[in-house]
Structure formats: structure tokens, C-alpha cells
VOGU-3710 file (C-alpha; in Angstrom, 3 decimals, decimal comma):
1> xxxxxxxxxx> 12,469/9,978/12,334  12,857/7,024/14,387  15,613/5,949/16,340  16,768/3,901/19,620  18,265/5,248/22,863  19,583/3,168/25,844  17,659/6,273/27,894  15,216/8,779/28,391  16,055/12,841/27,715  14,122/15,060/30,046
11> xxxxxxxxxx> 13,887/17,720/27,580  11,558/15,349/25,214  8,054/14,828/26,348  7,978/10,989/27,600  5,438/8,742/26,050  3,886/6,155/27,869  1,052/3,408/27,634  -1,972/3,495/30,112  -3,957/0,001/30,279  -7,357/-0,364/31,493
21> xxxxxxxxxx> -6,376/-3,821/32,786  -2,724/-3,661/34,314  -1,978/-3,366/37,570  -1,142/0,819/38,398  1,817/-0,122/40,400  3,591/-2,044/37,471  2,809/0,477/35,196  4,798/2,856/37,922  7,297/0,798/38,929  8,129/0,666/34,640
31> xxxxxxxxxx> 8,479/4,384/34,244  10,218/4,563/37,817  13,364/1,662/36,778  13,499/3,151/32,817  12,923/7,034/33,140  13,666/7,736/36,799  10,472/9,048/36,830  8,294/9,233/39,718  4,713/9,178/38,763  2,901/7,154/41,502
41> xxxxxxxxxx> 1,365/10,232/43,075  -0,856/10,814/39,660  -1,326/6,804/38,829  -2,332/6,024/42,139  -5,295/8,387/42,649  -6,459/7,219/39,357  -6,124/10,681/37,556  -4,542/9,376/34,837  -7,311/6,720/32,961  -7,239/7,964/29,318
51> xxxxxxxxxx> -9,929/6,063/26,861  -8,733/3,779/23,986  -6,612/6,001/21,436  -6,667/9,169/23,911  -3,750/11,456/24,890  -3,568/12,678/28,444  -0,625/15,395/29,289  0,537/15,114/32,673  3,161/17,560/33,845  5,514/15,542/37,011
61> xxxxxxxxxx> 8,489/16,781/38,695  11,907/15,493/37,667  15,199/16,800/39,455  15,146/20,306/39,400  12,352/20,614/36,805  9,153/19,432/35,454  8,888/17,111/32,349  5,677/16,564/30,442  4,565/12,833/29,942  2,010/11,386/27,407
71> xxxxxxxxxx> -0,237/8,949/28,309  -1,734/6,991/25,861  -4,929/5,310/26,668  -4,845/1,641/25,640  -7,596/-0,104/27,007  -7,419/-4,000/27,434  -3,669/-4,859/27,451  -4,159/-8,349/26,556  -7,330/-8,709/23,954  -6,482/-6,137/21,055
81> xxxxxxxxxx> -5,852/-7,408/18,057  -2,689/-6,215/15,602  -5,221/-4,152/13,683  -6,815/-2,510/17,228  -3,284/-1,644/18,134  -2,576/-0,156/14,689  -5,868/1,853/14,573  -5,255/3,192/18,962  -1,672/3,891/18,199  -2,114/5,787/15,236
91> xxxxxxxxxx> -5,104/7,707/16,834  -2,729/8,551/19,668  0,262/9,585/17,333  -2,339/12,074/15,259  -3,331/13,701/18,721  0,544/13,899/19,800  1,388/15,600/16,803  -1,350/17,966/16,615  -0,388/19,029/20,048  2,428/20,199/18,290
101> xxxxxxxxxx> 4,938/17,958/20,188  7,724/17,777/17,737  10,512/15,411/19,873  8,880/12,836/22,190  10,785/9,794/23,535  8,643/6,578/24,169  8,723/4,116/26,632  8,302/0,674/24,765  7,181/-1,425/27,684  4,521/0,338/28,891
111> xxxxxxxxxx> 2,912/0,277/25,243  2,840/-2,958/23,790  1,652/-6,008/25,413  3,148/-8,596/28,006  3,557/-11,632/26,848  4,168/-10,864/23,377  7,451/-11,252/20,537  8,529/-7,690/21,451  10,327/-7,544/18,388  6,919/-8,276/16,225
121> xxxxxxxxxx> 5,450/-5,380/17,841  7,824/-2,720/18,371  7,680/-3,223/14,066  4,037/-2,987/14,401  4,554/-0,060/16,322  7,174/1,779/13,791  4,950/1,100/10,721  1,806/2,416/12,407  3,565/5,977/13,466  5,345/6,107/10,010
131> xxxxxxxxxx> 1,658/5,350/8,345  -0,327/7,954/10,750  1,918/11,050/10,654  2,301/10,733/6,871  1,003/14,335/5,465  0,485/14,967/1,724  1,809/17,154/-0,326  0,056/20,046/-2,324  0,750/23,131/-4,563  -0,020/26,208/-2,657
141> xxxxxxxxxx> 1,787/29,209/-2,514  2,720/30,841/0,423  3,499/29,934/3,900  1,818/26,580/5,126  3,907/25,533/7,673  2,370/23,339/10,677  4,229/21,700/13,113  5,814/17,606/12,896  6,614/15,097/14,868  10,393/15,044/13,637
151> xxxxxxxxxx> 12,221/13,172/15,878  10,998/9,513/18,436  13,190/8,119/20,075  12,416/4,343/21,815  13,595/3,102/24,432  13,459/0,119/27,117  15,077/-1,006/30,438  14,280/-4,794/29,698  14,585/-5,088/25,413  17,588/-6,093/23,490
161> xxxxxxxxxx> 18,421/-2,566/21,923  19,506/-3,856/18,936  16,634/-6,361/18,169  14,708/-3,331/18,881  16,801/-1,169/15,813  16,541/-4,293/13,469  12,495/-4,395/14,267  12,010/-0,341/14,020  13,564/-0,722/10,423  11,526/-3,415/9,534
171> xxxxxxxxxx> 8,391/-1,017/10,392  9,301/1,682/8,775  10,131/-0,300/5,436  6,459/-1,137/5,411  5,461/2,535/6,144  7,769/3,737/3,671  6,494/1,438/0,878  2,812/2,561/1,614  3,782/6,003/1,704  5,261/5,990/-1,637
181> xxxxxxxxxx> 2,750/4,512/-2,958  0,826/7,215/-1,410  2,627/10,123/-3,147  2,933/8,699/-6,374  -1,380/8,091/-6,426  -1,769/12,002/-5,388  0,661/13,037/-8,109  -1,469/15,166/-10,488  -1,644/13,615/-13,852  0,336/16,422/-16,060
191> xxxxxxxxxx> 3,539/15,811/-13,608  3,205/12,238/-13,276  2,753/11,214/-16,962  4,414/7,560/-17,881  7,856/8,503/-18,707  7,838/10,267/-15,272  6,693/6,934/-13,213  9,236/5,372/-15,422  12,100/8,202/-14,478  10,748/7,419/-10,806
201> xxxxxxxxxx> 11,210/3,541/-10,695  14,753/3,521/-12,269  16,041/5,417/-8,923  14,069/3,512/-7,194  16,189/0,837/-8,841  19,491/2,338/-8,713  18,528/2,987/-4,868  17,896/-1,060/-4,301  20,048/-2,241/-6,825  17,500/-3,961/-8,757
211> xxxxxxxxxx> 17,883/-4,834/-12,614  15,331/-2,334/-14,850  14,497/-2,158/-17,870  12,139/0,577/-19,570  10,131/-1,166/-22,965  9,246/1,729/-25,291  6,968/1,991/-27,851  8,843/0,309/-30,423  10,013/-2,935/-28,488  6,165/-3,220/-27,413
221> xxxxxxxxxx> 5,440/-3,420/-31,248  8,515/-6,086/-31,828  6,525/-7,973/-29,007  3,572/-7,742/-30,650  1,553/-5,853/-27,481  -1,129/-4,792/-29,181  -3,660/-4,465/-26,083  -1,070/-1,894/-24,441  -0,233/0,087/-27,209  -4,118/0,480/-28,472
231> xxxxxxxxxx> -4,779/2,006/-25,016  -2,048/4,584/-25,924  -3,018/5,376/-29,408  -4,863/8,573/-28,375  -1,819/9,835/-26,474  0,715/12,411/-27,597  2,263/10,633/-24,198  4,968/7,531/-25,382  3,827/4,431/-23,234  6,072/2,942/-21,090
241> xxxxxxxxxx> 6,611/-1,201/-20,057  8,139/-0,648/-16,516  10,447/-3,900/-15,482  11,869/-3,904/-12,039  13,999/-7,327/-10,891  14,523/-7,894/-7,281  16,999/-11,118/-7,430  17,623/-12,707/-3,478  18,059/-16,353/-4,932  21,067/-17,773/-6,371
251> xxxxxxxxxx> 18,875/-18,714/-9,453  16,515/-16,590/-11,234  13,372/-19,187/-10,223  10,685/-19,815/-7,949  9,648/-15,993/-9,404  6,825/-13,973/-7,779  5,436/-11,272/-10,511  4,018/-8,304/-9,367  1,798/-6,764/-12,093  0,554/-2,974/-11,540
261> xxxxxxxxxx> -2,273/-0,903/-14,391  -0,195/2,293/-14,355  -2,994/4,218/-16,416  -1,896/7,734/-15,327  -5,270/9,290/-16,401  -8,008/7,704/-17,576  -11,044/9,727/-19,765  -12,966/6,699/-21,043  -11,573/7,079/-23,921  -14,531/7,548/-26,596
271> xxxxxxxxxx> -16,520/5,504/-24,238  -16,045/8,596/-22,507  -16,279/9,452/-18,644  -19,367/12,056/-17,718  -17,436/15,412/-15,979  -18,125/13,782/-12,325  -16,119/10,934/-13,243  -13,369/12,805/-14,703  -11,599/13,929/-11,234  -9,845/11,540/-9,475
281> xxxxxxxxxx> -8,603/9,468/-12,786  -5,015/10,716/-11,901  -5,016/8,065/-9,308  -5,918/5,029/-11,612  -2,152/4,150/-11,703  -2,878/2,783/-7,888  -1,995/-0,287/-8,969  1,424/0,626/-9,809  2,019/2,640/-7,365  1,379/-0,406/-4,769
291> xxxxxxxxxx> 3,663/-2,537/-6,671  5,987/-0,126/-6,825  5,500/0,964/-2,273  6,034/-3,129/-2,319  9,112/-3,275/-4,104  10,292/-0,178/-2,266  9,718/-2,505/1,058  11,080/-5,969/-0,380  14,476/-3,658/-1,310  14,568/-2,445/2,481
301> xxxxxxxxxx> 14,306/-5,468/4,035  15,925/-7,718/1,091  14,029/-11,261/1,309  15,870/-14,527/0,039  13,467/-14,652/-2,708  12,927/-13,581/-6,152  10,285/-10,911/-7,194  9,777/-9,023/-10,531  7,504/-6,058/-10,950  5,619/-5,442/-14,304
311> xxxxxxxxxx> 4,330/-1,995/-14,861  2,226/-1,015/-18,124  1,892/2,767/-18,346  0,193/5,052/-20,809  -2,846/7,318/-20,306  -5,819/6,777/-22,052  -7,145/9,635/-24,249  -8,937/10,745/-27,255  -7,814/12,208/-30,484  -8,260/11,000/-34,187
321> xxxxxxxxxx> -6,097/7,838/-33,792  -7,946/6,613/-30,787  -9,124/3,152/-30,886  -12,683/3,009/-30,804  -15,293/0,666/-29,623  -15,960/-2,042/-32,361  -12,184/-2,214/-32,933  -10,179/-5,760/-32,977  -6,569/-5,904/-31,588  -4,332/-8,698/-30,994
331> xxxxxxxxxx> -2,657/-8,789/-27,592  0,878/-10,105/-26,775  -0,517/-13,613/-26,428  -1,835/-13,807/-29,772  -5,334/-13,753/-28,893  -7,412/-11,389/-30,557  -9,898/-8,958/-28,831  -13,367/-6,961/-29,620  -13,022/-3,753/-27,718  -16,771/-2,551/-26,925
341> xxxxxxxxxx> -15,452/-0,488/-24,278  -12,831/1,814/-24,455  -13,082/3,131/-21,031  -12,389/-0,883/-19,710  -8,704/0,085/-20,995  -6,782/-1,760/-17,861  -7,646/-4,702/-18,328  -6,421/-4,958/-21,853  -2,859/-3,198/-20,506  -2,720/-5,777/-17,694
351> xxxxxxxxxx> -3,528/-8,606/-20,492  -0,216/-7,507/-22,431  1,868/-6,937/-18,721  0,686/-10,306/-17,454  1,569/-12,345/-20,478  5,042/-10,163/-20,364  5,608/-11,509/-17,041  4,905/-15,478/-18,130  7,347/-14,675/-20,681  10,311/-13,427/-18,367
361> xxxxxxxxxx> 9,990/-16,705/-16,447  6,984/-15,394/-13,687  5,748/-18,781/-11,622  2,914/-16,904/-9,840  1,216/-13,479/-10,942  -0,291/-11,020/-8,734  -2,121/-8,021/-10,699  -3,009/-4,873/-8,779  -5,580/-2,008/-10,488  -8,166/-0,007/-10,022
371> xxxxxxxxxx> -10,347/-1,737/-12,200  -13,845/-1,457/-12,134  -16,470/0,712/-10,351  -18,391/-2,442/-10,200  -16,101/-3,946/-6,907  -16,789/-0,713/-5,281  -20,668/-0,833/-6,060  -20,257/-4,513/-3,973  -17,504/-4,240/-1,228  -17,917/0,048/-0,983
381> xxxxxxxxxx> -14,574/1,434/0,174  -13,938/-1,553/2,948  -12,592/-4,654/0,991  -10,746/-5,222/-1,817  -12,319/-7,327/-4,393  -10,001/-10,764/-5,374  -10,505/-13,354/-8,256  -7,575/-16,287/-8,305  -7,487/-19,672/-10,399  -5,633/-20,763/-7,750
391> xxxxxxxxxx> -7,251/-21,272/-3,902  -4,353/-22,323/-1,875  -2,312/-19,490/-3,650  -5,152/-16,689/-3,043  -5,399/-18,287/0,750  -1,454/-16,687/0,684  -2,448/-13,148/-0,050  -5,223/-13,704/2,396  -3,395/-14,037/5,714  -0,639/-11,206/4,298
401> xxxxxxxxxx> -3,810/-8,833/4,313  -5,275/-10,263/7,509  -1,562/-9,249/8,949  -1,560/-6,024/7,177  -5,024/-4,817/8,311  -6,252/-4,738/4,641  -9,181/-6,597/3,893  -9,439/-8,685/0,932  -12,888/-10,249/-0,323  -12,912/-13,321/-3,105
411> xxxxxxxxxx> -15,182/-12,830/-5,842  -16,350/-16,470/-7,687  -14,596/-17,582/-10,671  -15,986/-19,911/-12,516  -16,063/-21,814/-16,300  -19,849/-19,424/-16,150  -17,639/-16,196/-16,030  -14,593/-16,928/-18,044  -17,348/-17,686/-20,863  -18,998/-14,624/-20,789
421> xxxxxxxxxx> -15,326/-12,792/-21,482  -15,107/-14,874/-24,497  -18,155/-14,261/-26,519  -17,560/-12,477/-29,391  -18,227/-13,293/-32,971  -15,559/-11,870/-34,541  -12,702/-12,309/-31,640  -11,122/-14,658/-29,060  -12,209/-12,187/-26,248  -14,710/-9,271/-25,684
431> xxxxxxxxxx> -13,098/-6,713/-23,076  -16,809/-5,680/-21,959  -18,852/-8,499/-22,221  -21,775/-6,798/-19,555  -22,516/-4,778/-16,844  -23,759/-7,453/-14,856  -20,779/-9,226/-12,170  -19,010/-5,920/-13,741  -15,989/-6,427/-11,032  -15,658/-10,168/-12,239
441> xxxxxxxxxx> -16,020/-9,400/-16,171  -13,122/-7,366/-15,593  -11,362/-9,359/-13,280  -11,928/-12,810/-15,622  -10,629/-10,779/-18,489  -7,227/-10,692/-16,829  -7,200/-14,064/-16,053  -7,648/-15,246/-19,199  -4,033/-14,375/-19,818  -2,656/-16,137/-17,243
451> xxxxxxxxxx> -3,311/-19,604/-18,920  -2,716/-22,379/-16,062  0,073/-19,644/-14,253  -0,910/-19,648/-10,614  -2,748/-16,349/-10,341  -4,502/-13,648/-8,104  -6,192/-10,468/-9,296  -7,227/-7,480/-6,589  -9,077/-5,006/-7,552  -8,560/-2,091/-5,093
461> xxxxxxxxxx> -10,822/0,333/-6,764  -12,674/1,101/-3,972  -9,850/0,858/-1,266  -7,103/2,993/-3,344  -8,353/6,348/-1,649  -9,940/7,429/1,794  -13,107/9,569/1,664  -11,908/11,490/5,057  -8,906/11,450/7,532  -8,394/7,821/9,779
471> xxxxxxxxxx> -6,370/6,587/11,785  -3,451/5,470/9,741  -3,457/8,686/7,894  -5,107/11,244/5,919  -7,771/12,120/3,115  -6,712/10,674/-0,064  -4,345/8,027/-1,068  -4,397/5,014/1,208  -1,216/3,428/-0,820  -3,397/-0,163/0,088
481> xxxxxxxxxx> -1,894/-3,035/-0,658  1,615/-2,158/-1,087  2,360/-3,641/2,503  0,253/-6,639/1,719  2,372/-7,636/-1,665  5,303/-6,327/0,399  4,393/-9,140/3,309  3,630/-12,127/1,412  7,085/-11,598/-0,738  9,128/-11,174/2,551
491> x> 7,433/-14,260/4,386
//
């Protein structure tokens, strides 16, 4: 979709940026030494002065015919932040398309900003049109054919051309990632079942190169995961331990676990869901499908570092061998659990998947889910919710989201809250100890299984879908932090 040229085509709409702040006759004197274009006539009188995120068409003479340029309305050059830019340049890119421009060539000077690693933001500016012009897929029959941006082309009369190639695939590995993500969350539940996301991440493997390794049923019984498989045992659905090594060390150490809930529908269980709670459970495998948009990323770009991605996938049903509330299971780790809730199923999967990843040599976790309806009752669709034994580590993850544009919020953890996860009578742990600090219960459940392993938990409940079109894409899956995991692994 994107690619660099050393020039501008007349037959592709030019693209340019229009800043409330610069100087009209640099801005000119740009298109005029890149394009050939003479545009001083329109710049000049001021005609051209599009708002922040606004597309102006300008048709200009050019040889012996007229070309159509895009203006972009940017606003203040200098003060945007990265997350500004995305949000304005994917605003922008939405309008292009919908204009039903399907080749445009861009002019890479005149829209990012002076004084700035040009290489750091023509990536910025690959991931944000890959994010913004992603469409999703549906079912219906017939003809629904609209119009695509198919083809950009960048280009630049003062950039290194081939800086500019390595930085455009750096963007687009990001975009790519979130976009899988994406299409694996809107994936109804009957197609994507967990042998399916299992089928899914060995090409992803064999695409990468990275080691797999698919745990059935039976080796999660020789491993004693008793957690994982008690979520399954209302399934006719086999459950599925998804493994995924990315190796860029010498040595398998200094190992970063990723660790995804891949619960591919989710009733309740007998703590059952009421019907308005029902739709939408396809997408409580959001977790795994962010690991997985990450690892799709970290095989793009291929860090020096060592990452390992821990999927535990069943869907959660009822039938006569449910389990049941009042039921005690023993996890992987040994320790032994009242279930009171059989619709907090996750967290007893990501107990098993966590202590899977400590045992394959993990030296920090990250786990990934949508957990709990509580984070979204306190952060709403804006933040996601964090819990971490481990500050310095969580401070990490942080700054990755502060460069990703995706908001993270740290919930306390505290000896208060781990207690409350262990008080049971008849077990080590209670998976649904209250509704009260519901996001934390869940969260300090996890944690409980990471025993002294530097860890961070993100609940992304509330951030794993958008309620209505934006400006980095549309309704529906938001594939969040799959860029975040993706950029704290590859810096």
C-alpha cells in the first residue's frame, strides 16, 4: 500500500501539509523544488487555510494539464504532540479516502514537522494511515464494494530515500500488528473457536519463523492445569495452550512473556451472563489477539531480544460437566482454588498460562485480557486499567503506551488486596472474593501466580472495542495494546 518514489506522478492527486504557523512562501517554494508544482497563486491569497484534520482539493495547472492537490490542514507545525499528529493525520486520511481518491502521492516535507528525526515520523506517519484506512470485514451477500485508498506513494526532495523505506516499514509493522489483532477480535465466535486461533498462530509462526508449540488437552492434564481445563469442561470445543517463541538473543534469557486470555466466547458459565451481556463475548479473546498483533510486529521488525507468547484458549460454556460455583480445582502451581464464580473464568486460564510461562524460563510477565467489567465501570472506554508488583517495570509499559497513544491507568496493589483473593476456608485462593475493587480482585488473582516474577497485568476491557468510528479507525475492534507490547519488546 505504501511505497517510496524519488518523484511525484501527475496522474496521482498530490498530498500536501498546510500549517497554520509556517511561512506560505516555504510551504511554496517545497512543492515548487519537489513536484514542479506551481501553487503560489492559491497559497498566497490565502485560499488555501484548511482547519486541523481538514482536506481542501485544489485543482492547479501543471504542463499541459491540471493536477488535483490535497491539502491537509495541520494547524501549529511545531506544538502537536505524536498523539495530535496521529489523531489530524488519520482524520485527513478518512476524508481522502472517502473522497474516493484511490492513488495519491504525498509530499513528506510539507507534513511532518521541522526540526524533527524525520525518520521517527515518517513511521509515525505510515502506522497512522495503515491504522485509519483499516475497514472490517463482514458477511453480507451481494455487492458491497466502496472505493480504497490502494496505492501512497512518499516522497521528498531533501530525505534519505532509503531511511525513509526502512521507517515506512517500521510503521506499517505496528499497523499491521494492531490490525490483526483487529480481525481476529471481530471474528465471530463459531469460526474463530480455539483450534482455529491455534491454526492461525502456527502461520503466523511459520511466516516469522518462530518456534510453536500447540498443548492439547492431554499434555495440560500431564501438567497438572487444572484452572484451564475446568474453564473448558463445558465445551464440546478441545482447549488449546498456544506457545509462540520469538528468539533474537544468542541465549534463550533475559525472556519477556507475553500472556493473552484467549476465551473465544464467554456465557458466564452457570454464573450465567443476562441476554444483554451475551453479544459481544466473541471478542473476550482481546487479549490474545493483542499478543498475538504484538508478536506479528516484533517478527516484522525482528528486535535483538527474546519474547515468548502464552496463549490459553477454550470457550467457556455450560453443559452437564460444567464446573460449577462451589467447586475446588488445583491450578498448575499447585495451589488450590474455590470457584464462586464461574463467569470470572480468565483469570483462572491466565493463572495456569502465567505459571506456564515461569516454567519455560519467563523473567518478566505481561498478561493482557478483558477481564472485568469492573475497570470499565472506573476508567469507561479511555484507559486501560494496570496492576504490577513491580513499579520500575510497570513505569516500562507506561512510556510504550504514552508513545503508542494508549493510555494506561495503575490500579493499587497492595498486601489489603492480595488478602482478599485468598480467603477461602476450604482453598488457597477464592477466584471471586467481592464485587467491591472488582477490576483489582481480578487483577490480584493473576498476580498471585506470578510469585516474586516481575509482573504487569492490563486489563483492556473497556479499551478492546470502540463504541463509534475515530480517527485511527472504525466501530469495533480497536486491536489496543498490541502496538504497546509490540514497542516496549522492540525498545
Amino acid at each position: 500500500m505504501l511505497t517510496i518514489t524519488q518523484k511525484w506522478k501527475p496522474e496521482d492527486p498530490l498530498v500536501v501539509g498546510v500549517s497554520a504557523d509556517e511561512n506560505q512562501s516555504i510551504l511554496i517554494e517545497k512543492i515548487k523544488d519537489a513536484a514542479g508544482l506551481h501553487t503560489a497563486d492559491y497559497l498566497k491569497s490565502g485560499l488555501i487555510q484548511p482547519p486541523p484534520g481538514r482536506v481542501e482539493n485544489v485543482i492547479v495547472p501543471y504542463e499541459n494539464q491540471m493536477v488535483r492537490v490535497l491539502c491537509i490542514g495541520l494547524g501549529s507545525r511545531q506544538m502537536m504532540t505524536k498523539t495530535d499528529r496521529r489523531n489530524l493525520w488519520g482524520q485527513a486520511f478518512q476524508q481522502i479516502e472517502a473522497q474516493g481518491v484511490e492513488r495519491c502521492s504525498l509530499l513528506l516535507e510539507t507534513l511532518i514537522p521541522d526540526g524533527q528525526q524525520y525518520k521517527e515520523w515518517t513511521a509515525l506517519l505510515a502506522e497512522t494511515i495503515g491504522l485509519s484506512t483499516y475497514k472490517q470485514e463482514n458477511y453480507k451477500t451481494g455487492s458491497d464494494e466502496v472505493k480504497r485508498l490502494k496505492s501512497l506513494s512518499i516522497f521528498s526532495a531533501q530525505f534519505d530515500q532509503a531511511a525513509m523505506e526502512t521507517a515506512v516499514a517500521e510503521g506499517m509493522a505496528y499497523a499491521e500488528g494492531a490490525n490483526t489483532a483487529r480481525k481476529l477480535v471481530h471474528l465471530p465466535s463459531n469460526i474463530l473457536t480455539a483450534s482455529e486461533l491455534a491454526a492461525q498462530s502456527l502461520k503466523m509462526a511459520e511466516r516469522f519463523g518462530f518456534d510453536a508449540q500447540i498443548l492439547e488437552k492431554e499434555d495440560m492434564e500431564n501438567l497438572g492445569m487444572g484452572a484451564l481445563l475446568a474453564v473448558n469442561q463445558g465445551s464440546v470445543e478441545p482447549p488449546k495452550l498456544i506457545v509462540l517463541k520469538y528468539q533474537g538473543l544468542e541465549e534463550w534469557e533475559d525472556v519477556t512473556a507475553l500472556v493473552g486470555k484467549g476465551i473465544t466466547y464467554d456465557t458466564g458459565g452457570y454464573s450465567i451472563k443476562p441476554k444483554t451481556g451475551m453479544p459481544g463475548m466473541k471478542g473476550d479473546m482481546g487479549g490474545a489477539a493483542a499478543v498475538l498483533g504484538a508478536m506479528e510486529t516484533i517478527g516484522r521488525i525482528k528486535p535483538e531480544k527474546n519474547v515468548m507468547a502464552v496463549i490459553p484458549s477454550t470457550d467457556n460454556m455450560i453443559s452437564g460437566g460444567a464446573f460449577k460455583p462451589d467447586d475446588v480445582i488445583t491450578s498448575m502451581s499447585g495451589q488450590t482454588i474455590e470457584v464462586l464464580n464461574t463467569d470470572a473464568e480468565g483469570r483462572l486460564a491466565l493463572g495456569d498460562a502465567v505459571t506456564y510461562a515461569r516454567s519455560e524460563g519467563a523473567d518478566r510477565v505481561i498478561d493482557v485480557a478483558t477481564l472485568t467489567g469492573g475497570v470499565v465501570t472506573a476508567l469507561g472506554s479511555w484507559m486501560t486499567g494496570a496492576m504490577t508488583n513491580d513499579e520500575s517495570f510497570y513505569k516500562q509499559i507506561e512510556k510504550a503506551g504514552q508513545e503508542t497513544g494508549e493510555g494506561i491507568w495503575l490500579l493499587p496493589y497492595n498486601d489489603d488486596y492480595k488478602a482478599q483473593v485468598r480467603k477461602s476456608s476450604i482453598a488457597d485462593l477464592n477466584n471471586s472474593p467481592t464485587r467491591k475493587a472488582h477490576a483489582i480482585m481480578g487483577g490480584a488473582f493473576v498476580g498471585a501466580f506470578a510469585e516474586g516474577v516481575p509482573w504487569v497485568h492490563l486489563d483492556i476491557a473497556g479499551t478492546s472495542v470502540a463504541e463509534s468510528g475515530h480517527a485511527l479507525g472504525p466501530e469495533g475492534p480497536t486491536g489496543v495494546m498490541a502496538r504497546t507490547l509490540a514497542y516496549y519488546v522492540n525498545h
